[in-house]
C-alpha positions as CSV (number, residue, x, y, z in Angstrom):
1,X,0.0,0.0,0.0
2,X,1.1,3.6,-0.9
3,X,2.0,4.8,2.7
4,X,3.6,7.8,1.9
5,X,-0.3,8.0,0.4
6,X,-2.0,6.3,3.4
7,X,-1.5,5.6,7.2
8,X,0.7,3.1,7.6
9,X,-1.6,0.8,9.9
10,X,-3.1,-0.5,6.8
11,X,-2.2,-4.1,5.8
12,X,-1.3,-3.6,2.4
13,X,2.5,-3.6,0.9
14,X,3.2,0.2,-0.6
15,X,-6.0,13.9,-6.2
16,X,-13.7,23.9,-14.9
17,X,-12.3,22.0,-11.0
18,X,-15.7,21.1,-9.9
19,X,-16.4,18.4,-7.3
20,X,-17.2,15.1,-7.9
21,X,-21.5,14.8,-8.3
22,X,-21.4,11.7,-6.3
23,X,-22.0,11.4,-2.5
24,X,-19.9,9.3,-0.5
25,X,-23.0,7.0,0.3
26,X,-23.5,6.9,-3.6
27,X,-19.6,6.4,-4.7
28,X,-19.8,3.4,-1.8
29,X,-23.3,1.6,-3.4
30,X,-21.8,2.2,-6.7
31,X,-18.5,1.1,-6.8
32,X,-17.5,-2.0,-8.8
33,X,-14.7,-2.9,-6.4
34,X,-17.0,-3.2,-3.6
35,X,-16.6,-6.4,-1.4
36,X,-20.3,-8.5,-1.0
37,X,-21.3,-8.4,2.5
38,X,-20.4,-12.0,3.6
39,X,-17.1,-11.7,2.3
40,X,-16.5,-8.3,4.2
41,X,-17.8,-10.0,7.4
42,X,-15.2,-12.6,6.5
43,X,-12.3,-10.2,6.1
44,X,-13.4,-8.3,9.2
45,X,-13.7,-10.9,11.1
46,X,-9.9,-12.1,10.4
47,X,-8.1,-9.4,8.7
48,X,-5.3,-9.4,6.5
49,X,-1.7,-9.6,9.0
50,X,0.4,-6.5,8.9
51,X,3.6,-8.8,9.2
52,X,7.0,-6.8,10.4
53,X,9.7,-5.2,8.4
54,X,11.1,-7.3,5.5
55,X,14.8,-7.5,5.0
56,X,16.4,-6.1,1.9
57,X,15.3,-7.7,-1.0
58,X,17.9,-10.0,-2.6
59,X,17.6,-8.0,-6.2
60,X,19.6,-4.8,-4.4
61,X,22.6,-7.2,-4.1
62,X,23.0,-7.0,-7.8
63,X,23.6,-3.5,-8.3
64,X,26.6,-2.9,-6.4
65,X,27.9,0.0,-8.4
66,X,25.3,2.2,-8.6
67,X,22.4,4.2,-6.3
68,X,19.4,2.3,-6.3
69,X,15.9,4.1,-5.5
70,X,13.4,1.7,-4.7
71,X,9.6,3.0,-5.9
72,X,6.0,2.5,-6.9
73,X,6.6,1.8,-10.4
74,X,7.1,-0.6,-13.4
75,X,9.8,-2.0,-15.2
76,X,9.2,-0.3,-18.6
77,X,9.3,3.3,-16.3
78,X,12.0,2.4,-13.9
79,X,14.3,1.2,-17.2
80,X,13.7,4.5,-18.7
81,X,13.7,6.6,-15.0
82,X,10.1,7.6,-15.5
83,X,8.2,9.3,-12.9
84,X,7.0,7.0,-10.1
85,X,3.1,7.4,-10.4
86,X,3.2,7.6,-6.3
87,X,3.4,11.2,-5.3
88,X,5.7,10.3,-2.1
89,X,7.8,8.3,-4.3
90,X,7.7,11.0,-7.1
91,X,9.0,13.5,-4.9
92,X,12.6,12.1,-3.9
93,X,12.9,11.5,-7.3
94,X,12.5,15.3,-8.2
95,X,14.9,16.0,-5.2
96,X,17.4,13.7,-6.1
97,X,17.3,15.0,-9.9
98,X,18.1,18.3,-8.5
99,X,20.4,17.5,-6.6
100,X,22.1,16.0,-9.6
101,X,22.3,12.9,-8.4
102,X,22.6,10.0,-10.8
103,X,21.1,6.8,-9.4
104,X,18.4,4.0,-11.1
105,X,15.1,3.0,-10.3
106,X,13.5,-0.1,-9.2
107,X,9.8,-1.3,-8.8
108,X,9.4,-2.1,-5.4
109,X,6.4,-2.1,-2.9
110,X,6.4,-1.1,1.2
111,X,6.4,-4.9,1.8
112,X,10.3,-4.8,0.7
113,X,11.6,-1.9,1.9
114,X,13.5,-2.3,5.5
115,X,11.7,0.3,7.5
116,X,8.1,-0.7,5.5
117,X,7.7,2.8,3.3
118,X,8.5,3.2,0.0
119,X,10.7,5.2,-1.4
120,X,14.3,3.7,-0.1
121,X,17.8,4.4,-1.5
122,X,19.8,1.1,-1.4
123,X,23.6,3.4,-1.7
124,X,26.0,1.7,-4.2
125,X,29.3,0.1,-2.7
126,X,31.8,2.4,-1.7
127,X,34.1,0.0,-3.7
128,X,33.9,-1.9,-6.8
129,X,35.8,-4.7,-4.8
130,X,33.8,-4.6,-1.7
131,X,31.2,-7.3,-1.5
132,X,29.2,-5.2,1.4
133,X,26.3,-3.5,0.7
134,X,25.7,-0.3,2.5
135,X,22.5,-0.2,4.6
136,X,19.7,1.1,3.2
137,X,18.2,4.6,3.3
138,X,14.7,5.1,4.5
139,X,12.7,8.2,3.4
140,X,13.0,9.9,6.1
141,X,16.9,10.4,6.0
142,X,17.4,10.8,2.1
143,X,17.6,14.4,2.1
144,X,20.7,14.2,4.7
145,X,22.2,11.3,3.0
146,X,21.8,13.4,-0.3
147,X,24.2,16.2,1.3
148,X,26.8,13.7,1.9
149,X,26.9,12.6,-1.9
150,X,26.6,15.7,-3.5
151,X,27.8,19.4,-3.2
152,X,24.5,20.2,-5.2
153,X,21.7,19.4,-2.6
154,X,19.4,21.6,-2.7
155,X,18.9,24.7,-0.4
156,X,15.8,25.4,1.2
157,X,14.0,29.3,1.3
158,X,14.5,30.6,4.6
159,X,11.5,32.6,4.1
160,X,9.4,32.9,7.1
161,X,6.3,31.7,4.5
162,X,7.9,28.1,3.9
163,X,6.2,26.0,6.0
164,X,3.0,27.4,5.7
165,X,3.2,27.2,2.2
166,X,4.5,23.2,2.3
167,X,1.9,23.2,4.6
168,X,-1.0,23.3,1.9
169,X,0.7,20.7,-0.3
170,X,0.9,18.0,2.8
171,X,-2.4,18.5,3.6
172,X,-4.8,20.0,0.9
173,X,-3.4,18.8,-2.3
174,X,-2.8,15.3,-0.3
175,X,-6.0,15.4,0.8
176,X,-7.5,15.9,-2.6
177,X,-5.3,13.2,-4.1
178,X,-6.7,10.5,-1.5
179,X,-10.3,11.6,-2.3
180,X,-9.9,11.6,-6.0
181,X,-7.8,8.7,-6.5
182,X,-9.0,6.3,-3.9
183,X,-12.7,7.3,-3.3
184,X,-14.1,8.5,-6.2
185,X,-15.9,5.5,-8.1
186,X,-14.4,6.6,-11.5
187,X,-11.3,5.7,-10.5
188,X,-11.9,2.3,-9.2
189,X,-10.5,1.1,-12.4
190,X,-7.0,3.2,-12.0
191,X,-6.6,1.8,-8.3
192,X,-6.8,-1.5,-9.5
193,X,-4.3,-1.1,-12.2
194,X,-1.6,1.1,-10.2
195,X,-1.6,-0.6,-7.0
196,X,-4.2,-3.7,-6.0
197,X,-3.3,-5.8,-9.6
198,X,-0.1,-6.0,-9.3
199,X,-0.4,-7.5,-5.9
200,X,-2.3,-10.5,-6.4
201,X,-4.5,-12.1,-9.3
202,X,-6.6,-13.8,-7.4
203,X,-10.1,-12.0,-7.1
204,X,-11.4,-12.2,-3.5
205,X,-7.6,-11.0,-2.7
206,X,-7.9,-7.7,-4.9
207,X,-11.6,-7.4,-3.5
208,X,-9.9,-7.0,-0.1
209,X,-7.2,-5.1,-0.6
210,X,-9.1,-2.5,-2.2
211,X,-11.6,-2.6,0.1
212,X,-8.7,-1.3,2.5
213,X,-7.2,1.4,0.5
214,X,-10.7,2.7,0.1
215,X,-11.0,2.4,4.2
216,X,-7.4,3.7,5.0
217,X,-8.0,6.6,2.3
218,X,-11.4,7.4,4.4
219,X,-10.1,7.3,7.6
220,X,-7.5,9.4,6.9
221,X,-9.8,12.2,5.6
222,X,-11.7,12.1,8.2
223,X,-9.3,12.3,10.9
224,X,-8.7,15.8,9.6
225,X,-12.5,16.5,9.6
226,X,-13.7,18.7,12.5
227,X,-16.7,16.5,11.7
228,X,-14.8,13.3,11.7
229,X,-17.0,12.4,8.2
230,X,-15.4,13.2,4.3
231,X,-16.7,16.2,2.8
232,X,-16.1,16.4,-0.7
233,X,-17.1,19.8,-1.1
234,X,-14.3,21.2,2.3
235,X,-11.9,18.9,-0.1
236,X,-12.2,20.4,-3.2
237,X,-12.5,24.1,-1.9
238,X,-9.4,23.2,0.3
239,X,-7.4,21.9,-3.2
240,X,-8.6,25.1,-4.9
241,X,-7.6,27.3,-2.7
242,X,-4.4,25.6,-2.5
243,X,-3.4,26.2,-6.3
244,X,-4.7,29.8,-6.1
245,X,-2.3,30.3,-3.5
246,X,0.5,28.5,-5.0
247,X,0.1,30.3,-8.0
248,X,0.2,33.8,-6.4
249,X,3.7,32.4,-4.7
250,X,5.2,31.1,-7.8
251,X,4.3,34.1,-10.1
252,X,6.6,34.2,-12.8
253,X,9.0,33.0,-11.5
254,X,10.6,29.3,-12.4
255,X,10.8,28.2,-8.9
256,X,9.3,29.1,-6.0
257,X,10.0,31.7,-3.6
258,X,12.4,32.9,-6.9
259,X,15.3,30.3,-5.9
260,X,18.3,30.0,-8.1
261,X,17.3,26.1,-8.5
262,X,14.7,23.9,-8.0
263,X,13.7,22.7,-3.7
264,X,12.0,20.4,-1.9
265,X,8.9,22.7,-2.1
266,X,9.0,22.6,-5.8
267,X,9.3,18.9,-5.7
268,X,6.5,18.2,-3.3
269,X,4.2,20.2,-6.0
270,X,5.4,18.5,-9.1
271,X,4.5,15.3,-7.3
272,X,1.4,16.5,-7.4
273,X,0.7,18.3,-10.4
274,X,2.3,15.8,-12.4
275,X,0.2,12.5,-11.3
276,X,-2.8,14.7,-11.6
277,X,-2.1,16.6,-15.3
278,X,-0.3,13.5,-16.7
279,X,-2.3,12.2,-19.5
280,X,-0.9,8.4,-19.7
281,X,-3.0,7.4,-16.2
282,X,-6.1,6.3,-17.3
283,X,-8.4,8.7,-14.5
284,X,-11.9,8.0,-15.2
285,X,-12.3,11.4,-12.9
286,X,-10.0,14.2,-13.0
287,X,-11.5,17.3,-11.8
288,X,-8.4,18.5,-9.9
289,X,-6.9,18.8,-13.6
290,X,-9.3,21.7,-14.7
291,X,-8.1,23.2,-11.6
292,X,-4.6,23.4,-12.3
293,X,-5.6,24.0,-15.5
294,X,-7.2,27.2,-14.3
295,X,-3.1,28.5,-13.5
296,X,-1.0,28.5,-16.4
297,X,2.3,28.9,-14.0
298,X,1.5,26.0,-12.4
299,X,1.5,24.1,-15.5
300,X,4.5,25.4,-16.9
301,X,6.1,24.8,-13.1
302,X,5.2,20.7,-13.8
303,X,6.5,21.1,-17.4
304,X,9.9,22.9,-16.8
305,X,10.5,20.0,-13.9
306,X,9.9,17.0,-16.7
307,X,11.6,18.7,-18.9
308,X,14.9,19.5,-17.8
309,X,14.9,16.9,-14.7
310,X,13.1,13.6,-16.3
């Protein structure tokens, strides 16, 4: 299960902009994905086991001499270093690009990663000769790691404005994501394909793990809820006021609070902006995209990142 995405007490291994028409009580009756009601007794009754953290997958042993990221992806993408279609796992690759870093790409999933979240850096040997593989890198520590490789990590604004400003994109623009990817029934079909296929092919199994991304994607909305429910219309007010604000930040300027090079702030957007403008993923719903549409800046912000850093 996408983590970065999704609390991580799930069981699953690792957004003209109107709203959506459907209710939540209408996008649950309707959607194709959803589990019969003996079946969910069943899986309620004895839920899937959150097992403990996995050791490092044998595969990262075979790439000695090089940095490895390990992300949501596939092989086609990661052999051509594609963006990961996971906006956590899209963002440390925008860093890292900045940062001039050169490193692959592998498909991997939060079962495999050490710590249980996707993305992780599996560093390359410190010597061709040496048959020791340097522990891995969770998340959480790539951006110091990423100092200690290169003289090019980026700076962050010291402007007072920063965090409120990284603020909106870790919780708005998240919080649209996980509605409009997860929970809105046109997009049952785009769940299945990025992250509940290639986990199993076995029916009632996909039936259940979709039946809890759909409940960790809920929960997590509406533990930000004053209301503790998922209000689609607080969402998608929240997600346009957002890009409005962004917008006004960016201005004309390339990146944002007018740095010399790209930061983590502009990578946490293009994670974002990306997923949700990028015509390959097959959304069935994409409301989100009219509103980005709505600022040109923006667009040209996700374009100038794919184009000179992808």
């Amino acid at each position: 299960m996408p983590k970065d995405d999704i609390p991580p007490r799930t069981s699953m291994t690792q957004t003209a902009g109107g709203p959506p028409a459907a209710t939540w009580s209408q996008q649950q009756q309707s959607s194709i994905f959803r589990i019969p009601p003996p079946l969910k007794r069943v899986f309620d009754k004895f839920p899937l086991v959150q097992y403990g953290e996995n050791e490092l997958p044998l595969r990262a042993s075979r790439q000695k001499d090089q940095h490895v990221l390990h992300v949501f992806t596939t092989l086609e993408d990661a052999k051509k270093g594609r963006p990961s279609f996971n906006p956590g796992c899209l963002k440390w690759q925008a860093y890292l690009n900045f940062s001039g870093l050169e490193y692959s790409t592998i498909p991997s999933s939060n079962h495999g990663s050490p710590s249980g979240i996707l993305p992780f850096m599996q560093p390359a040997a410190q010597a061709k000769e040496s048959s020791t593989i340097p522990d891995a890198v969770p998340s959480n520590k790539l951006r110091k790691w990423a100092t200690t490789q290169t003289s090019k990590a980026t700076e962050e604004s010291e402007d007072l404005r920063y965090e409120s400003y990284a603020s909106l994109v870790n919780n708005a623009l998240r919080k649209a994501w996980l509605y409009q990817l997860y929970l809105h029934p046109s997009n049952a079909s785009l769940v299945h394909k990025l992250y509940v296929a290639p986990c199993s092919s076995t029916l009632p199994v996909q039936l259940a793990i979709y039946h809890q991304l759909r409940d960790a994607a809920e929960s997590e909305l509406c533990k930000s809820s004053y209301s503790n429910t998922v209000s689609e219309e607080d969402i998608i007010r929240d997600a346009r006021s957002a890009f409005s604000a962004l917008s006004e930040l960016l201005g004309e300027g390339e990146w944002f609070f007018s740095q010399s090079q790209p930061s983590m702030l502009d990578a946490s957007i293009f994670a974002y902006t990306h997923l949700i403008l990028d015509e390959e993923l097959p959304w069935g719903s994409n409301g989100l995209a009219t509103q980005i549409a709505q600022h040109q800046n923006l667009v040209n912000h996700r374009n100038r990142v794919l184009d000179q850093y992808f």
